[in-house]
C-alpha positions as CSV (number, residue, x, y, z in Angstrom):
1,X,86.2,85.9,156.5
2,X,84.6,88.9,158.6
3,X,86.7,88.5,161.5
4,X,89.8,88.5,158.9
5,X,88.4,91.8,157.4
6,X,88.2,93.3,160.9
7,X,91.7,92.6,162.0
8,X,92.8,93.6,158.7
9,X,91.1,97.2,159.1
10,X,92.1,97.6,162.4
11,X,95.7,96.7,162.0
12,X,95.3,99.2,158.5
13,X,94.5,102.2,161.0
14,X,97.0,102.3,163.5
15,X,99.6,100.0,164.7
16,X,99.7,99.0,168.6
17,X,101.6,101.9,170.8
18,X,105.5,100.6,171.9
19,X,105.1,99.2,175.9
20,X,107.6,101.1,178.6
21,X,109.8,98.2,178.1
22,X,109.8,98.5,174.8
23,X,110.8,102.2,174.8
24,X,113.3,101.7,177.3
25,X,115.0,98.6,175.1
26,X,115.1,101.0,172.1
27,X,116.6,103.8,174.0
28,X,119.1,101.9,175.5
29,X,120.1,100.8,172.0
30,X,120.6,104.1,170.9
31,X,122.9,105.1,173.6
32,X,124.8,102.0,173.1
33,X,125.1,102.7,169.0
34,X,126.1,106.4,169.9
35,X,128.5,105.7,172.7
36,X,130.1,103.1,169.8
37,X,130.1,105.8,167.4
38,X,131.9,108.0,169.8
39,X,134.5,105.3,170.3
40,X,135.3,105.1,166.9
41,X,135.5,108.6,167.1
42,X,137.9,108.5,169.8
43,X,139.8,106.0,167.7
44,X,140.3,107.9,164.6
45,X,141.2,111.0,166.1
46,X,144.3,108.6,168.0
47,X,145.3,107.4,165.0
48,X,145.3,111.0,163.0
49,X,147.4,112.2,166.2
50,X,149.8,109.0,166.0
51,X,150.5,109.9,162.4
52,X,150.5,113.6,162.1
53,X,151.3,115.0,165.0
54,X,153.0,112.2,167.8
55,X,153.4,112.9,170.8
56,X,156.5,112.1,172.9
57,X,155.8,109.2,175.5
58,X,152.6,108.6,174.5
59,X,151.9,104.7,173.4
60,X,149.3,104.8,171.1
61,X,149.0,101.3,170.3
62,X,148.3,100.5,173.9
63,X,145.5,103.8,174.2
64,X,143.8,102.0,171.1
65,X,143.8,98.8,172.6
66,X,142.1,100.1,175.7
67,X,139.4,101.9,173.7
68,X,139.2,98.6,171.2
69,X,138.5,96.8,174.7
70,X,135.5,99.3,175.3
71,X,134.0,99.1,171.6
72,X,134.3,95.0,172.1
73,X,132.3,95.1,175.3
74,X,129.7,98.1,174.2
75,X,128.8,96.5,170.7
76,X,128.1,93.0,173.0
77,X,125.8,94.7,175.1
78,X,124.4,95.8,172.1
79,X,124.0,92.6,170.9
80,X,122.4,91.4,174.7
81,X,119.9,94.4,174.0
82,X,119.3,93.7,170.2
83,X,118.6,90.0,170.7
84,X,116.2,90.5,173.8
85,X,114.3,93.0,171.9
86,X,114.2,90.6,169.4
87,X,113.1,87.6,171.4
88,X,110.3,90.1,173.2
89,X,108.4,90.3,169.5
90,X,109.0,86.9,168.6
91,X,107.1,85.9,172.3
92,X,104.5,88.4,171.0
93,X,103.6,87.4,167.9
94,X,103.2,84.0,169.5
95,X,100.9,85.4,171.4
96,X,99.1,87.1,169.3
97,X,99.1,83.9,167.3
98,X,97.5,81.6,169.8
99,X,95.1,84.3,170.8
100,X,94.0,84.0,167.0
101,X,94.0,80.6,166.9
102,X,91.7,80.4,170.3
103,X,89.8,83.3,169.7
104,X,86.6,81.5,170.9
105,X,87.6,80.0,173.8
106,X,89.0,83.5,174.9
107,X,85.9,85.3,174.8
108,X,84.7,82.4,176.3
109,X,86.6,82.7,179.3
110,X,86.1,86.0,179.5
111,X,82.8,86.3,179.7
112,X,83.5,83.5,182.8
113,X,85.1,85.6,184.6
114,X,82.3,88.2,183.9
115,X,79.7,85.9,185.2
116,X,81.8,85.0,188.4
117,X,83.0,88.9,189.5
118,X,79.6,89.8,188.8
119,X,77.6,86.9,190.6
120,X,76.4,87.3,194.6
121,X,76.7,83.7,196.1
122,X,78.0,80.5,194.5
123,X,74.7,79.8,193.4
124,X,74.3,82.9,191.3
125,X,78.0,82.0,190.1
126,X,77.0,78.4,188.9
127,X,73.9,79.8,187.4
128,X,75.5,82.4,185.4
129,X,78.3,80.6,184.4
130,X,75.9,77.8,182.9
131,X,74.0,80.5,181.3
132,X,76.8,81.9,179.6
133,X,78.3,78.2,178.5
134,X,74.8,77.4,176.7
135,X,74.3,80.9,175.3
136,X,78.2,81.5,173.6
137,X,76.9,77.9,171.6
138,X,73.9,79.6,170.1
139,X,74.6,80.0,166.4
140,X,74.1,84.4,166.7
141,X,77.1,84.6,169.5
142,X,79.3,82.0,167.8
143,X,78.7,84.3,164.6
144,X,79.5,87.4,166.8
145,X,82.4,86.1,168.0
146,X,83.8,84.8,165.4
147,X,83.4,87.7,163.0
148,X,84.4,90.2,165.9
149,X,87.7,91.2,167.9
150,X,87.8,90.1,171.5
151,X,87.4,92.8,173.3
152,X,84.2,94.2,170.6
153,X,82.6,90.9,171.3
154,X,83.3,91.1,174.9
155,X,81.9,94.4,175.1
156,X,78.7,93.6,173.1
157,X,77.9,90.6,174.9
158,X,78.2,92.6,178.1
159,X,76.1,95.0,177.0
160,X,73.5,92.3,175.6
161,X,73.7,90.2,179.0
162,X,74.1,92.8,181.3
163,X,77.5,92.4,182.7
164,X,79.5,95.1,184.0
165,X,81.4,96.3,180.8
166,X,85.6,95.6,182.1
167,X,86.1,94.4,178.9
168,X,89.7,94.5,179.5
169,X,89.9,93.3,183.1
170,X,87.5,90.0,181.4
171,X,90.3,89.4,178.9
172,X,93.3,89.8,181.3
173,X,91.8,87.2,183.5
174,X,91.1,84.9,180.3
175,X,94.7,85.3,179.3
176,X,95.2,84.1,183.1
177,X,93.5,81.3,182.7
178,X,94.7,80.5,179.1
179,X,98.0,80.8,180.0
180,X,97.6,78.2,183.0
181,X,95.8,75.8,180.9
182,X,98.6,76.2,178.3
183,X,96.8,77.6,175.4
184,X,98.5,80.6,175.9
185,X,102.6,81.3,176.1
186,X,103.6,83.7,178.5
187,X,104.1,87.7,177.3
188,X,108.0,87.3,177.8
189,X,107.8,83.7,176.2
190,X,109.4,82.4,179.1
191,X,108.4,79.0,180.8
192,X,106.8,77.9,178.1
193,X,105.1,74.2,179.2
194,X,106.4,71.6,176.7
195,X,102.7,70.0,176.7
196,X,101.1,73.0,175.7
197,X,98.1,71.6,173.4
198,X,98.9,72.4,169.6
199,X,96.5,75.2,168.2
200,X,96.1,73.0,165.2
201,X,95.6,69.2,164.0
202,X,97.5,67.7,161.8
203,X,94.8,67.7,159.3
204,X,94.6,71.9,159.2
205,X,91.7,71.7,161.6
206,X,91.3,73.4,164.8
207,X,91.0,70.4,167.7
208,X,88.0,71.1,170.1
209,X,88.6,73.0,173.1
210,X,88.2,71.5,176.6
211,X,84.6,71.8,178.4
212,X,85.1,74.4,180.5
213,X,81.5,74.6,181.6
């Protein structure tokens, strides 16, 4: 219930900033409606000329065709543009999804990979990442995390353990590893592995997540 009211706030203040890519996909698809509009433009004004004022040799039903040929091929690349943009949010809000429905697991990993870029020998690696598998179980963290956004509860068990405070490096290389376990699809939604385990049981309950300790 906390960690619903937290995303709920945050999503209430300010909606995530559009990615290059995404700025470039939208601009493209302006061009491409103007340069459509300016066709039809084009077309119009050949057809006013054709009835009001001809001019002698001029074939006006073959220079519409070869505009109508342009129009045809800029509103399909249109289309191409439209339908990746479209297929970009969809891979998102899978994501984002999956990232819900794993939330734990996430931080989990992230505070891993904490542990291990933070740790001096593999002994100090093994050590930490123990530590960090028995503490994220103690009733107070699980709480944390649960009521809390990733990268908040990244930060604050940083802070509390004394890890450097990358917050988003930690959850990058969590997504890494999420994405090569298959809890994660990809941020184009591309390659998607068939066997990826289902977030969900069919009962409604989350299934437990593997022992990564």
């Amino acid at each position: 219930m906390l960690r619903s009211m937290d995303k709920a706030q945050t999503d209430s203040v300010s909606e995530a900033p559009a990615t290059p890519a995404e700025e470039r996909a939208a601009r493209h698809l302006r061009m491409l409606a103007r340069a459509a509009d300016v066709h039809m433009e084009i077309i119009e004004a050949t057809r006013t000329e054709a009835v009001e004022a001809p001019q002698p040799g001029v074939d006006y039903g073959q220079r519409i065709a070869v505009i109508t040929k342009s129009l045809r091929l800029t509103l399909l690349l249109e289309q191409k543009f439209a339908g990746q943009r479209d297929e970009r949010r969809k891979a998102a809000a899978k994501r984002e999804a999956a990232e819900e429905d794993w939330h734990a697991l996430r931080v989990k990993l992230a505070m891993l990979a904490a542990a291990y870029e933070s740790s001096e020998d593999p002994e100090e690696v093994q050590r930490h990442a123990t530590e960090v598998c028995e503490r994220v179980e103690q009733p107070e963290v699980a709480e944390l995390i649960e009521a809390s956004r990733a990268e908040v509860a990244v930060a604050a068990l940083c802070r509390r353990w004394d890890f450097p405070p990358n917050v988003k490096r930690w959850l990058e290389m969590a997504d890494v590893a999420m994405e090569n376990l298959g809890f994660l699809p990809s941020e184009d939604g591309e390659d998607d592995p068939e066997d990826a385990p289902a977030p969900r049981s069919a009962s409604g309950r989350k299934p437990r997540p593997p022992d990564t300790g």
